[in-house]
C-alpha positions in Angstrom: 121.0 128.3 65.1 124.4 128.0 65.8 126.1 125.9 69.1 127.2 129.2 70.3 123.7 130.7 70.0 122.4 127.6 71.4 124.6 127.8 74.8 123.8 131.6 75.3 120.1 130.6 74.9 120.6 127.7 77.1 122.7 129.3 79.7 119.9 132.2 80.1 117.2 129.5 80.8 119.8 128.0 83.3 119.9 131.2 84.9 116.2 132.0 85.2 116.1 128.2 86.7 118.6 129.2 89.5 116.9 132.3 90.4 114.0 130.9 90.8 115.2 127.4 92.6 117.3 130.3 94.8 113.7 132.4 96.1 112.5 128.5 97.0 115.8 127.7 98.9 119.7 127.6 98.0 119.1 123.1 98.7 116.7 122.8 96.1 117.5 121.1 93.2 115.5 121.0 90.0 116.4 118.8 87.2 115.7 119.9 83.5 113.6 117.7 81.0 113.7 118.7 77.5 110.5 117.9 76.0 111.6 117.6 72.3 108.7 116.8 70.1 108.5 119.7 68.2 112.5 119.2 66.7 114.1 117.0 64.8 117.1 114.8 65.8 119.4 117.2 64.7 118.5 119.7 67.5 118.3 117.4 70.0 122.2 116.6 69.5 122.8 119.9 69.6 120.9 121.0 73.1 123.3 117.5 74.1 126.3 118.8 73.0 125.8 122.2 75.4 125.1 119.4 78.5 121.4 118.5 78.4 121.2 115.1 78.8 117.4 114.2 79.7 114.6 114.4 76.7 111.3 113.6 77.4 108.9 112.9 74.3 104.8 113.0 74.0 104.5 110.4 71.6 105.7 107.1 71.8 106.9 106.4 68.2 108.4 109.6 68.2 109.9 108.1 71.2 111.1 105.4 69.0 112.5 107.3 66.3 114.1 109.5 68.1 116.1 107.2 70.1 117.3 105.1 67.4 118.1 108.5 65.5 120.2 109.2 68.4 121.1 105.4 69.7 124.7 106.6 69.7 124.2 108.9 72.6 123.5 107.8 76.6 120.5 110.3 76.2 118.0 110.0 79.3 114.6 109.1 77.2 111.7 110.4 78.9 108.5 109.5 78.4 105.5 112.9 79.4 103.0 112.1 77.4 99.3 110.5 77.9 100.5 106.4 77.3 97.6 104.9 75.2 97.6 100.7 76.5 98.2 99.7 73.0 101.7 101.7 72.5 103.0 99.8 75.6 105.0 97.2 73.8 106.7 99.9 71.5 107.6 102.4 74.8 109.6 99.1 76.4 111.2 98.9 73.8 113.3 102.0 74.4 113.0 101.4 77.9 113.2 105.1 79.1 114.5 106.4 82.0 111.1 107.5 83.3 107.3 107.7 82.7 105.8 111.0 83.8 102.4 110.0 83.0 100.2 107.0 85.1 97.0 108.3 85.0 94.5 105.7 85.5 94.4 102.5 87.6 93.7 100.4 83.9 97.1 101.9 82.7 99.1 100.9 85.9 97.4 97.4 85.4 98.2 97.2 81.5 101.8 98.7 82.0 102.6 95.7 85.3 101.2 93.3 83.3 103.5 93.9 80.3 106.4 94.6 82.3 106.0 91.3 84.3 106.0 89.5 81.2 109.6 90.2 80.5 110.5 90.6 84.0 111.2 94.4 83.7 110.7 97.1 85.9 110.0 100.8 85.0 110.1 104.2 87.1 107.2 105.9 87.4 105.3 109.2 87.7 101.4 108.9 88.5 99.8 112.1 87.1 97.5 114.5 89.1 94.7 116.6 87.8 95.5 119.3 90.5 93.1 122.3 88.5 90.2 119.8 88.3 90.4 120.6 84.4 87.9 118.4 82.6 90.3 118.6 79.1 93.2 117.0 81.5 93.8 113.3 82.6 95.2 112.7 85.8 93.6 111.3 89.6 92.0 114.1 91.0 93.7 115.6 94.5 92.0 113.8 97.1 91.8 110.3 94.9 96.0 110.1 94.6 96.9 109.1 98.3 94.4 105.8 98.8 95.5 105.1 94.4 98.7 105.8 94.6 98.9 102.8 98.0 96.7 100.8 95.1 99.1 100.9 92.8 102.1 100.5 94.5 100.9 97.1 96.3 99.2 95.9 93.0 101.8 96.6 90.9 105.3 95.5 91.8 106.6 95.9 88.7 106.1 99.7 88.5 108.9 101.6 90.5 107.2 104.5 92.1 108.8 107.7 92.0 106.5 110.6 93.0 103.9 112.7 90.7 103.5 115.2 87.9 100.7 117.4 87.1 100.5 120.5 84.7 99.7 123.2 85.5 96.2 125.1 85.4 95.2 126.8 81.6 94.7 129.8 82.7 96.3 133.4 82.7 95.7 133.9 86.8 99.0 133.4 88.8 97.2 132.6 91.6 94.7 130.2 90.1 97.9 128.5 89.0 99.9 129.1 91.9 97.1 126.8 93.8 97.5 124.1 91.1 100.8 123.9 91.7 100.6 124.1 95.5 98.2 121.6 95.4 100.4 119.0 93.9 103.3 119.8 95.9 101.4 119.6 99.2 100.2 116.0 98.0 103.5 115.0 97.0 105.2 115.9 100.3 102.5 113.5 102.0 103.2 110.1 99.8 105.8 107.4 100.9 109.2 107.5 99.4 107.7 109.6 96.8 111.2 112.0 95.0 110.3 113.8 92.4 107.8 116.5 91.7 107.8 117.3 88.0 105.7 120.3 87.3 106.4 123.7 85.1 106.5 124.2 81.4 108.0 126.9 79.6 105.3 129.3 80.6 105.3 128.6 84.3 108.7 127.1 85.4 109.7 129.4 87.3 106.4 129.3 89.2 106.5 125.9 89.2 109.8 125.8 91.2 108.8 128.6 93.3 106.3 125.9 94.8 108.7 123.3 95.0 108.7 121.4 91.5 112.2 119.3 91.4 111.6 118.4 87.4 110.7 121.0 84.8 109.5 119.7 81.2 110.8 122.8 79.0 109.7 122.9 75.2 109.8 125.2 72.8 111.6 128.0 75.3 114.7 125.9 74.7 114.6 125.5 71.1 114.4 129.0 69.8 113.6 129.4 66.1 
């Protein structure tokens, strides 16, 4: 695909964004998050050169790759998928911008400790199983308040910045309207807590219609 294709492409998605952001409120702002794991380096520079700047990746030594691939460009590296404890050493190494995905107490533990070993800090999403799904990770909804507290006093070195979740697998709107509401409602009740990344490319808009500020969109932005 060509860069022209590319922005048309892109600036339709943008569109669909603002509409959406616009039935929430004309205040709301939603950041974009490219979740590149399915392209190549190539199409990454490409989606850069039309103005995205954050990518967020699943794995972490795609992570890697990628962002030595790409070492020439300020990219925003995010990281969105599940973080197995042993990866940990490789993820500092790129040192992304944020991690969308603290989903247990053990990881928060393992991550600190790592981080306090090189005196580093990292910004951080703690995940939320808002559809009770038993093939997700996550804390469950009424869990997150007293963990998230646990977290942020037991581990200094993790730089709190609100939640993520994903929505629920299913084809109802309003069964994944509630997931979504779910989240939001916890996320409006946690201290200092900024962003609320939720929405894929098969729900964003829904997503922000419930007040998600960070959307992780895949394969809708790299058309075949």
């Amino acid at each position: 695909m060509t860069q022209l294709k590319y922005k048309r492409h892109f600036d339709a998605i943008i569109e669909r964004v603002e509409k959406a952001r616009l039935r929430l409120n004309d205040h709301h702002i939603v950041k974009i998050v490219a979740a590149s794991k399915y392209v190549d380096a190539e199409a990454i520079e490409m989606l850069y050169a039309i103005g995205q700047r954050a990518f967020g990746e699943n794995k972490v030594q795609d992570l890697v790759t990628k962002s030595e691939q790409l070492d020439a460009l300020p990219i925003e590296w995010h990281f969105i998928g599940t973080l197995q404890k042993n990866k940990i050493n490789h993820l500092l190494s790129v040192k992304p911008h944020l991690v969308h995905s603290i989903d247990s107490l053990e990881l928060a533990h393992a991550l600190n400790e790592r981080l306090e070993r090189d005196a580093m800090t990292m910004r951080v999403l703690i995940q939320i199983n808002s559809a009770y799904e038993t093939s997700k990770s996550g804390f469950l909804p009424e869990e997150v308040a007293d963990k998230y507290a646990q977290i942020a006093e037991e581990c200094p070195r993790l730089q709190l910045q609100g939640v993520m979740s994903i929505g629920a697998h299913t084809d109802e709107r309003a069964v994944i309207t509630k997931s979504f509401e779910t989240t939001r409602r916890i996320f409006e009740t946690l201290p200092n807590a900024k962003i609320c990344s939720m929405g894929m490319s098969g729900d964003f808009e829904l997503a922000i219609e419930c007040g998600s500020n960070m959307i992780r969109l895949g394969s809708i932005l790299f058309p075949k």
